[in-house]
N, C-alpha and C positions, 0 to 999 in steps of 0.2 A: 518610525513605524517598523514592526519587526517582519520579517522576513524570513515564508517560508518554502521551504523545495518539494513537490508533491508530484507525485507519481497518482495517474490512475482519473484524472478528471475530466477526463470526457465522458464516463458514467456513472450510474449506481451512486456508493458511496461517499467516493471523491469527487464527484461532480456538488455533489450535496455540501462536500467539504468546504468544497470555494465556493457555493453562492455563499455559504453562512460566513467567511473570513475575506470573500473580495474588497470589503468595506473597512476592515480594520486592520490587513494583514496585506504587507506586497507579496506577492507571488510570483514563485520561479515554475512553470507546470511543464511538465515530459510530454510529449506528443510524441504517435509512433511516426507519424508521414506530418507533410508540408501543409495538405488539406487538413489535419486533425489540427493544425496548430494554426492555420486562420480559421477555423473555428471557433478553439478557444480565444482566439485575439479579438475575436468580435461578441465574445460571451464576455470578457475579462478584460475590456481596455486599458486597463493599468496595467495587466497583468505579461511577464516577458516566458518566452516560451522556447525549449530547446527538443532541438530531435532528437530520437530516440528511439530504435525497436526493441524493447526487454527481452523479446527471444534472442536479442545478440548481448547477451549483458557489456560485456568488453569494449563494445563499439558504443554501445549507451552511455557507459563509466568516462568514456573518452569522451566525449562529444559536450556531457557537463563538466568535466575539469576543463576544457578548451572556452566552453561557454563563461563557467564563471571567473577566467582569468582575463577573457578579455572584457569582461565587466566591471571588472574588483569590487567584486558581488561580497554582501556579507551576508551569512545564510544562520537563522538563527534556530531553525527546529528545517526538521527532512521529518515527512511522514509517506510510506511506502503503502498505499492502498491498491495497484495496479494488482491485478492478481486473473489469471486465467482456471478454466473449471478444469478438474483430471480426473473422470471419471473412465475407468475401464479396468474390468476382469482383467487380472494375472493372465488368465489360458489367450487372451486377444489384446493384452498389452503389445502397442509397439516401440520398438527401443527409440523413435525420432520422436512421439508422441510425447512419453517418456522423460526424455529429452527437453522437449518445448516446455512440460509444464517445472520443470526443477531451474530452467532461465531463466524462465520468468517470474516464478512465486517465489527462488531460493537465489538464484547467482544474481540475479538484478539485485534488489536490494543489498546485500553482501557489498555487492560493488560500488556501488550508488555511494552505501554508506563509505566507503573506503576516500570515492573520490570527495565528498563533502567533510569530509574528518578534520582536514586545517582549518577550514571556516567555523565547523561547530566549535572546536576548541576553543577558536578565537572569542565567541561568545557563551561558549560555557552553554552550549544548545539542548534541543529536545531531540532523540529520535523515537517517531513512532511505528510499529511495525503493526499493521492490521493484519491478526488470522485468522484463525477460523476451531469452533468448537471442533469442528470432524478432525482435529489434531489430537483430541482425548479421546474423541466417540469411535467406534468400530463400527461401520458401514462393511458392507460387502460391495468390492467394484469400486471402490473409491482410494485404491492403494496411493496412484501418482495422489492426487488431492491432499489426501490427510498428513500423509510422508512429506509431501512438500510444505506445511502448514509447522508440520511439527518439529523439523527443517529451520524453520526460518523462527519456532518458538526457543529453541534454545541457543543461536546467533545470538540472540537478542540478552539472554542471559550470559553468553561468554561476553558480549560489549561491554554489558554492566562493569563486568569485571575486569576485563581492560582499559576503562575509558572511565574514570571516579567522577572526572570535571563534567560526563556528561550526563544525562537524566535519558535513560532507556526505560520505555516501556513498550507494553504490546496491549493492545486492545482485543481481545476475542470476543466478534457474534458469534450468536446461536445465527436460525436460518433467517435471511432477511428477503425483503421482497425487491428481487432485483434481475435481470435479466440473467447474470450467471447460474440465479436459482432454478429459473425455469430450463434455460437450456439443460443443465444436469437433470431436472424431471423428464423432461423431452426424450434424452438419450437412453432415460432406464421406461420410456412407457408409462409413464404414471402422471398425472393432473397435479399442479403444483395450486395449492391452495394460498392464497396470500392474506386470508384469517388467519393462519399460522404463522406468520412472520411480521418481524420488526420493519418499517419504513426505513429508506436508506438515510434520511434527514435524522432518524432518532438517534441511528449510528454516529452518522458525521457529531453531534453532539453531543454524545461521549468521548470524541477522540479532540472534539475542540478544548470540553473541560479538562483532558488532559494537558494538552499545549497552554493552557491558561492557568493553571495550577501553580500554586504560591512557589515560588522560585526556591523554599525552603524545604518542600517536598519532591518525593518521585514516587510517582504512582507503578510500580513495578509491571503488575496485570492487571487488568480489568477485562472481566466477563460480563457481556449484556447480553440476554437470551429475551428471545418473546413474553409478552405477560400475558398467554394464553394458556 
């Protein structure tokens, strides 16, 4: 069975992710605490789980090389769907805020992928990097967000081309219906409509028909936006 490393499944998308691959896919899942990860272990009883807080990416990146050595784990796709909301005006940006959301949406994966790189080799792996349209779109207030999206869209393109043995792509939604959506409506005062958004299960399956994709192809980008 293959085997894969996922970030971000205790909600929204990545949660979506592993109900739809817990049955044909082992899994390696990040949790940030102890509690998130008997959680998962009781959603996921196959499934093996390492700690992790993505605001510390460094300690994150350590914590799965330490993990998957003492496993002799073989990791055959890493998909990075963890991702925190960055909404705030330039004039009330704070530099720790800042901060938090480029650890999380940019240096976590970065590193993730760094420490999983001898594994994927070894199987000649997937990575999938989920981001986000507001990396093309211009919002107002949404600097950290789209910066950090658009950040982590062209990693994804330098990998490519350092890494031939391996299959990168990026999956970008449009708005999906998920708690990150609403919290950013919340913050700007506005009513988040969820007639306008994709369901999180539609998403996870476009990033699964990614990872299932003839071994003879790489799906570079995929864009899925609402059919509204």
């Amino acid at each position: 069975m293959t085997t894969l490393f996922l970030t971000g499944a205790t909600r929204g998308v990545g949660a979506a992710l592993a109900d739809r691959l817990a049955g044909s896919w082992d899994l390696i899942l990040l949790a940030r605490t102890e509690a998130r990860a008997s959680e998962l272990q009781e959603r996921y009883p196959r499934a093996r789980t390492v700690i992790g807080d993505l605001s510390n990416p460094a300690e994150a990146a350590a914590n799965v090389t330490s993990a998957l050595r003492e496993w002799d784990a073989h990791v055959d796709a890493f998909v990075s769907c963890a991702g925190i909301e960055g909404s705030a005006a330039l004039e009330h940006l704070e530099a720790t805020f800042l901060e938090q959301v480029y650890a999380t949406n940019v240096l976590s994966p970065i590193l993730l992928t760094q420490s999983l790189l001898p594994y994927l080799r070894e199987s000649r792996g997937t990575v999938v990097y989920v981001g986000s349209t507001a990396a093309q779109l211009t919002f107002p207030g949404w600097l950290p967000y789209s910066t950090s999206k658009a950040a982590l869209e062209k990693a994804s393109e330098v990998l490519r081309e350092e890494e031939h043995q391996l299959r990168v792509s990026t999956v970008t939604p449009g708005r999906i219906d998920t708690d990150m959506q609403r919290d950013m409506a919340a913050k700007e005062s506005r009513e988040f409509d969820p007639s306008t958004a994709m369901s999180a299960d539609s998403v996870a399956w476009t990033i699964q028909a990614v990872l299932e994709s003839p071994d003879d192809v790489v799906i570079t980008q995929l864009t899925v936006r609402p059919n509204r």
